[in-house]
C-alpha positions as CSV (number, residue, x, y, z in Angstrom):
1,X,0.0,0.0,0.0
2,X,0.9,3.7,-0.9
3,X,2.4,5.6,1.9
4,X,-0.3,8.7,2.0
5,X,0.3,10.8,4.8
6,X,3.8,10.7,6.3
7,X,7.1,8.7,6.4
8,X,8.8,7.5,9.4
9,X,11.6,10.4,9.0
10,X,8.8,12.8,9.4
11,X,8.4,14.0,5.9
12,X,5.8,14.1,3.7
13,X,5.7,11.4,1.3
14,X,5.5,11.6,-2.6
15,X,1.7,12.2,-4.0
16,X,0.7,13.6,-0.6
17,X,-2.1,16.3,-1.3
18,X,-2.5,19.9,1.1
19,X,-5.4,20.4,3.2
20,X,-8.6,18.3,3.1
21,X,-6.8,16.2,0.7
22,X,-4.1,15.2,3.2
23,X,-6.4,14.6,5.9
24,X,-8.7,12.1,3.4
25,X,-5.4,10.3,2.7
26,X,-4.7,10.9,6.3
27,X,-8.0,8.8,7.3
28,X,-6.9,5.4,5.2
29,X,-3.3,5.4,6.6
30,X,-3.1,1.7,8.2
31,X,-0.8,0.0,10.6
32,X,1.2,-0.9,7.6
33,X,2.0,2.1,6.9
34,X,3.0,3.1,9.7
35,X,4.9,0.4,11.3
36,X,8.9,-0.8,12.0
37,X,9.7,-3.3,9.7
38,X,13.3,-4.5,12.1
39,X,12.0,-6.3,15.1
40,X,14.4,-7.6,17.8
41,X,12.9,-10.7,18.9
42,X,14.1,-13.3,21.3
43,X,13.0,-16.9,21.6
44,X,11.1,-17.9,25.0
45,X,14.2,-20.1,26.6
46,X,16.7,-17.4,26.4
47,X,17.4,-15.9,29.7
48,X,15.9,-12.6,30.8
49,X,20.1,-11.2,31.4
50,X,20.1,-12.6,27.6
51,X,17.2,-10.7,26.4
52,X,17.7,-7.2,28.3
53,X,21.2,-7.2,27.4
54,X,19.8,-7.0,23.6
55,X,17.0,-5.0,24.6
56,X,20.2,-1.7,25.8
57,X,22.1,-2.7,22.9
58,X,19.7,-2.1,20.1
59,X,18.2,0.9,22.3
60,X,14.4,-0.9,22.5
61,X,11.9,-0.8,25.2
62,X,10.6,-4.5,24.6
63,X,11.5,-7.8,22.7
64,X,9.0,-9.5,20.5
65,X,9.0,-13.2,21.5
66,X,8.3,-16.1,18.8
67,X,8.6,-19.1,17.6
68,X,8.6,-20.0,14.4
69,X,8.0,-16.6,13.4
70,X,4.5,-16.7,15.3
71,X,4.5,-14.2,18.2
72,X,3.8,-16.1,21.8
73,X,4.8,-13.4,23.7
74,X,6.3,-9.8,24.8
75,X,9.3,-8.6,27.1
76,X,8.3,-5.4,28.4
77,X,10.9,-3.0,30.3
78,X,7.5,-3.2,32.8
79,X,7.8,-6.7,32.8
80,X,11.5,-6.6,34.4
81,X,10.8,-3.7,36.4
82,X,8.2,-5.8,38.0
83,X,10.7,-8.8,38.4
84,X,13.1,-5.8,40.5
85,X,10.5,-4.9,42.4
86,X,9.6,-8.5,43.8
87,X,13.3,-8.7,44.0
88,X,13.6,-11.5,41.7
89,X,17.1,-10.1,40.3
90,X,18.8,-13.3,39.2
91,X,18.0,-12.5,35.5
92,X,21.0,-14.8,34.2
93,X,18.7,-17.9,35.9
94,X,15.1,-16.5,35.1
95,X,13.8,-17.5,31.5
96,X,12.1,-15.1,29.0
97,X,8.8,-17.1,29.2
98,X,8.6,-16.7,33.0
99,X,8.8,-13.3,33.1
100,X,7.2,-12.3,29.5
101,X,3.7,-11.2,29.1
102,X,1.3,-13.3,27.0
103,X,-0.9,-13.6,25.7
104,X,-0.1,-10.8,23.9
105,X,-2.3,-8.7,22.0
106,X,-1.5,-8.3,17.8
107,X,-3.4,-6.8,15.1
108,X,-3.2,-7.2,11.7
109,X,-1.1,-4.9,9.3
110,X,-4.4,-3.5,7.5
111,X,-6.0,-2.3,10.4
112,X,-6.4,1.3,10.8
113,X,-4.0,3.6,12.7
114,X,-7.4,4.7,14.3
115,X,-7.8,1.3,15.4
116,X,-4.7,0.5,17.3
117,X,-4.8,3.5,18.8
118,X,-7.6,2.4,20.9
119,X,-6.4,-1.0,21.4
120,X,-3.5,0.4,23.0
121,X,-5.5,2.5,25.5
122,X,-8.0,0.1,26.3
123,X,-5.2,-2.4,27.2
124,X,-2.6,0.4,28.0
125,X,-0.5,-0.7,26.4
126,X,2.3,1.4,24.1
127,X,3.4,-1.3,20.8
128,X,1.5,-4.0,19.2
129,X,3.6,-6.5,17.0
130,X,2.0,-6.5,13.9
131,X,1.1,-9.9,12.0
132,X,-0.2,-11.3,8.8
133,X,-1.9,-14.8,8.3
134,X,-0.4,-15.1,11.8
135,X,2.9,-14.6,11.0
136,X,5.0,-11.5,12.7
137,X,6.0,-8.7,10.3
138,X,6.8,-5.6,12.0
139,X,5.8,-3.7,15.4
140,X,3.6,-0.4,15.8
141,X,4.2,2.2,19.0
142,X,2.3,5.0,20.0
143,X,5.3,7.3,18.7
144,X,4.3,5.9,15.3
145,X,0.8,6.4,15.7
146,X,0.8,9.8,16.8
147,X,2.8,10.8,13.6
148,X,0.3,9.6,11.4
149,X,-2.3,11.7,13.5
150,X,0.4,14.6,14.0
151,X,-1.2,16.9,11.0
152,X,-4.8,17.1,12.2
153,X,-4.5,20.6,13.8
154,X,-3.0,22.4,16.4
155,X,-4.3,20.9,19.3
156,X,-5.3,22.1,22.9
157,X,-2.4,23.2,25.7
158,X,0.1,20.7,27.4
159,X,-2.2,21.9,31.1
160,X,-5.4,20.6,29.4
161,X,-3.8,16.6,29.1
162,X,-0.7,16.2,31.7
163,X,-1.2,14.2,34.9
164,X,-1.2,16.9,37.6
165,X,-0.4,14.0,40.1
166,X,2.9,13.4,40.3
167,X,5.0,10.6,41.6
168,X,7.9,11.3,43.5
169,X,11.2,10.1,45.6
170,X,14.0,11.1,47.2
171,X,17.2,10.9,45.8
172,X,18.8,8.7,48.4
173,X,16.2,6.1,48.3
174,X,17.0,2.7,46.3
175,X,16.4,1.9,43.3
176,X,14.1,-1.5,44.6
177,X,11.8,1.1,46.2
178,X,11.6,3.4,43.8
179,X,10.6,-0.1,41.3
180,X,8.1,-1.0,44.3
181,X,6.8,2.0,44.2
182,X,6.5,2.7,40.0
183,X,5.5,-1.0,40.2
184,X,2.3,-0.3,42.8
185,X,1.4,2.1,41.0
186,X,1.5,1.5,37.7
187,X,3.0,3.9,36.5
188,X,6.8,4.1,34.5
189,X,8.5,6.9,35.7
190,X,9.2,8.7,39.0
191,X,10.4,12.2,39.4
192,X,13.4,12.8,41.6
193,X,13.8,15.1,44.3
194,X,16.9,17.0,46.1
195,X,16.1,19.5,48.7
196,X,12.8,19.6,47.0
197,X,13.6,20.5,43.6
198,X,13.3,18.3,40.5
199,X,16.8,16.9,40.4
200,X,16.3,14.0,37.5
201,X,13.7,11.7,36.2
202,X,14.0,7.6,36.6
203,X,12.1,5.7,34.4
204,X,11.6,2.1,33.5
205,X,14.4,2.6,31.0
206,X,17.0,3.8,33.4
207,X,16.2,0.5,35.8
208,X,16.5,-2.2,32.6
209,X,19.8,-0.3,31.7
210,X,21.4,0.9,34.2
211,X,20.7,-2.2,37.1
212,X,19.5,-4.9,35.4
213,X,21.8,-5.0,32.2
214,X,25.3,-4.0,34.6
215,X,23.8,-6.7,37.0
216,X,23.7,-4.5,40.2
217,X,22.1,-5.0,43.3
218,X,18.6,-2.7,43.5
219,X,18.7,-2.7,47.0
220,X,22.5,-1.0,47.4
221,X,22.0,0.8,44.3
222,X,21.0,4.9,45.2
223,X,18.2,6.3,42.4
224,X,20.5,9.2,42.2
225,X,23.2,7.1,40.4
226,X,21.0,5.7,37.7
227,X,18.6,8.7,37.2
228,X,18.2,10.6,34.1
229,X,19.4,14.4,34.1
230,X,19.3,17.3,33.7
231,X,14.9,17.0,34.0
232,X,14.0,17.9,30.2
233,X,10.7,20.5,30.9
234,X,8.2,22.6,29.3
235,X,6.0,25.5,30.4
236,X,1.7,24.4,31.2
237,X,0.8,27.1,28.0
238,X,3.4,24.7,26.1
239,X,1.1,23.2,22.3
240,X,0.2,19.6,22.6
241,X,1.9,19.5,19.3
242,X,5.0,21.7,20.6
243,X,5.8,19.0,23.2
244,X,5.3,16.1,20.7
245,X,8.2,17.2,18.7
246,X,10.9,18.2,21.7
247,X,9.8,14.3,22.6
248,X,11.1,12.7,19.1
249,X,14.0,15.6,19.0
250,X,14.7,14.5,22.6
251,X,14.7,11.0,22.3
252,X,12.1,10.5,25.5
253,X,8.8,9.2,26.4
254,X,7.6,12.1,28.9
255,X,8.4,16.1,29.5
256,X,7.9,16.9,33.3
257,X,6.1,20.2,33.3
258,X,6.8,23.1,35.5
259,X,5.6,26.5,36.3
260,X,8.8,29.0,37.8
261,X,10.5,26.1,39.8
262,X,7.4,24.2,40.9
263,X,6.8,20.3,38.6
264,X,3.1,21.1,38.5
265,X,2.9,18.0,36.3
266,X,4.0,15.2,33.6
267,X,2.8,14.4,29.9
268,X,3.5,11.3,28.0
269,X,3.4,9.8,24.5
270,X,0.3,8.0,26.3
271,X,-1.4,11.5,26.7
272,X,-1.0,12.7,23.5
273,X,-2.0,10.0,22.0
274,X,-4.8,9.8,23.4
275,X,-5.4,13.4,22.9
276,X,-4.8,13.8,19.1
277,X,-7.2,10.1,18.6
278,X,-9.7,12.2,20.6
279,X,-9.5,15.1,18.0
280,X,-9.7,12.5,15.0
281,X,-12.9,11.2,16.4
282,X,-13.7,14.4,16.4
283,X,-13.2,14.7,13.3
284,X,-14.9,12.2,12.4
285,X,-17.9,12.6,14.0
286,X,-18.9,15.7,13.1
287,X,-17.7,14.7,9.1
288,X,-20.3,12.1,9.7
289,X,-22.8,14.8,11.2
290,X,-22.3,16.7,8.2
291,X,-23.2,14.0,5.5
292,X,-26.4,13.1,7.4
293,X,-27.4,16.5,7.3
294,X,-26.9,16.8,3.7
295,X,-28.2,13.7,3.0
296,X,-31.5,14.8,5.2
297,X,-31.4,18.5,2.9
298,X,-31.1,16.5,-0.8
299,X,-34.1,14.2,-0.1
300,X,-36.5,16.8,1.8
301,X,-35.5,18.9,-1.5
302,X,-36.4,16.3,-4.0
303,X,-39.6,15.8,-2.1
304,X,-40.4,19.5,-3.4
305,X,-39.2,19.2,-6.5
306,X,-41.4,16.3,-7.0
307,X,-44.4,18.6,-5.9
308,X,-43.4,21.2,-8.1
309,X,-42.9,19.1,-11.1
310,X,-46.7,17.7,-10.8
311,X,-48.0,21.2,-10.3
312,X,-46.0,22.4,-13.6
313,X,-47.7,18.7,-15.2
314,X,-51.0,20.1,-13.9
315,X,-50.9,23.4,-15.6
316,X,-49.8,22.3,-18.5
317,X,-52.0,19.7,-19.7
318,X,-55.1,20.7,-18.1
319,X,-57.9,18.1,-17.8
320,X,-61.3,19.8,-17.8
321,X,-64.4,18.1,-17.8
322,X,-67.0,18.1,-20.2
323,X,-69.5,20.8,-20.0
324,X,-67.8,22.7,-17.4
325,X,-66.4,26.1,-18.2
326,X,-62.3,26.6,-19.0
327,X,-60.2,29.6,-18.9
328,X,-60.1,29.2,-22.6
329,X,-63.3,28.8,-23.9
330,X,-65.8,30.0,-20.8
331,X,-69.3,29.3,-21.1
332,X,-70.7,26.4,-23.6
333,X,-72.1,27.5,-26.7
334,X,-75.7,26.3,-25.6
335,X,-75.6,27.6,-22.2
336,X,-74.5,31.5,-24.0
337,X,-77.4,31.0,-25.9
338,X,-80.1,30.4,-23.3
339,X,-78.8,33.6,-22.0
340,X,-79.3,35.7,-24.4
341,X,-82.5,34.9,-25.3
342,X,-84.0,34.7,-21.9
343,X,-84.9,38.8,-22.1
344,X,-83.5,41.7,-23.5
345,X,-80.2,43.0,-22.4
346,X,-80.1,46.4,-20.1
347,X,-76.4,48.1,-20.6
């Protein structure tokens, strides 16, 4: 299938119309489209040290596991963050199929970007390995997905999305409380304080790479040695749109925001996401408003053509009846003649 809307680097691609045009194309863009082509995969008896170590060199977030090119599971950086915080840390020992997640949910390369969108926020989830007749052929993220939205419109403000509750911990806590507490929460990063400014972020990333992969101990190892830094931050009036770009430019997942000195807040890929699919129902909706509408005006406008066609019928092709007086010939003969010779005529 044709590439319609955008390329991977960002750019339009070749044949790509302006305006409504775009967006028409923009509406048949499928996963296929869309998607990474280069999986790294890993098969289900490799060790989880194994897999991970893969996972920092290629600079992934999750292994596609299959067999026999069939997809039977998914390493997550979750799913080993979850392993750290239970303190299950021998990764050298633990297989990928004890610690993967499967099932694991697929969809098929001609689905619509519209369509995995949803999937992933009804499962929240952030990739889908993408199949066909079963077989794995490439893997679709939310990044991907939001720049085949991106060129709706200019969207609402980074304050009318970002999750206003923030998770936070010390610098001098360890890094197998900070995964209890990203773990217990469910959520995949944790902003770090010192003296009660934002000192760094840690996120599921920093744990795979920078504990699990060097094989350090959680429980000796300080957040402050493994956190990311300096904190990468925008402004609450920051564009939806705005932030998505200083993401992809940035090479990260979320933007802590801040107003003066004070995190009032973080957005994710997660949020925009879900933002810009908002706006394309949207979109969609009130296109599908629209044709009702004018669907409802053409047939209430036949209807009067109709009547005004048999009225013009009528008036052309009178039917009179016999004997009864026309606007062309009045009176019968017979009848004119009775008149006038009933009496004499006073003018």
């Amino acid at each position: 299938m044709e590439q319609t809307a955008q390329t991977r680097d960002g750019q339009a691609s070749p044949g790509t119309a302006a305006g409504d045009g775009h967006r028409a194309e923009q509406r048949r863009l499928r996963v296929g489209d869309i998607m990474s082509k280069e999986v790294i995969t890993a098969a289900p008896d490799e060790t989880v040290f194994s897999a991970v170590t893969r996972m920092s060199e290629h600079g992934v977030s999750c292994l596609v596991i299959t067999d026999d090119r069939r997809v039977t599971g998914i390493l997550t950086e979750r799913d080993v963050l979850q392993g750290v915080a239970q303190c299950d840390t021998d990764f050298r020992r633990v297989r990928v199929s004890e610690q993967m997640s499967s099932p694991v949910e697929v969809i098929p390369a001609d689905s619509s970007i519209l369509e995995a969108a949803k999937r992933m926020d009804a499962q929240g989830i952030k990739r889908l390995p993408v199949v066909e007749n079963g077989q794995l052929v490439g893997i679709v993220t939310q990044m991907d997905i939001t720049r085949g939205l991106i060129s709706l419109s200019v969207l609402r403000y980074v304050s009318d999305i970002m999750t206003r509750q923030v998770a936070t911990v010390d610098a001098e806590a360890t890094a197998d409380e900070a995964a209890r507490l990203m773990s217990g929460r469910n959520i995949s990063c944790l902003v770090i304080l010192h003296r009660e400014e934002a000192a760094g972020i840690l996120t599921e990333k920093d744990l795979l790479r920078r504990v699990v992969a060097l094989h350090r101990t959680p429980a000796q190892t300080r957040v402050a040695e493994i956190m990311s830094f300096p904190v990468v931050a925008i402004p609450p009036s920051y564009s939806i749109l705005g932030a998505n770009k200083k993401m992809e430019t940035m090479h990260v997942h979320r933007l802590v925001v801040m107003d003066a000195e004070r995190v009032c807040g973080i957005v994710t890929q997660t949020d925009i996401l879900r933002a810009i699919r908002t706006a394309f129902e949207a979109v969609e909706s009130q296109r599908g408003a629209l044709v009702r509408q004018v669907t409802d005006l053409v047939q209430y406008i036949a209807r009067d053509v109709e009547k005004v066609q048999e009225f013009l019928s009528g008036v052309q092709n009178p039917s009179a009846a016999p004997g009864k007086p026309t606007a062309a010939t009045g009176s019968p003969p017979e009848e004119r003649e009775s008149i006038l010779s009933d009496g004499p005529c006073i003018l």
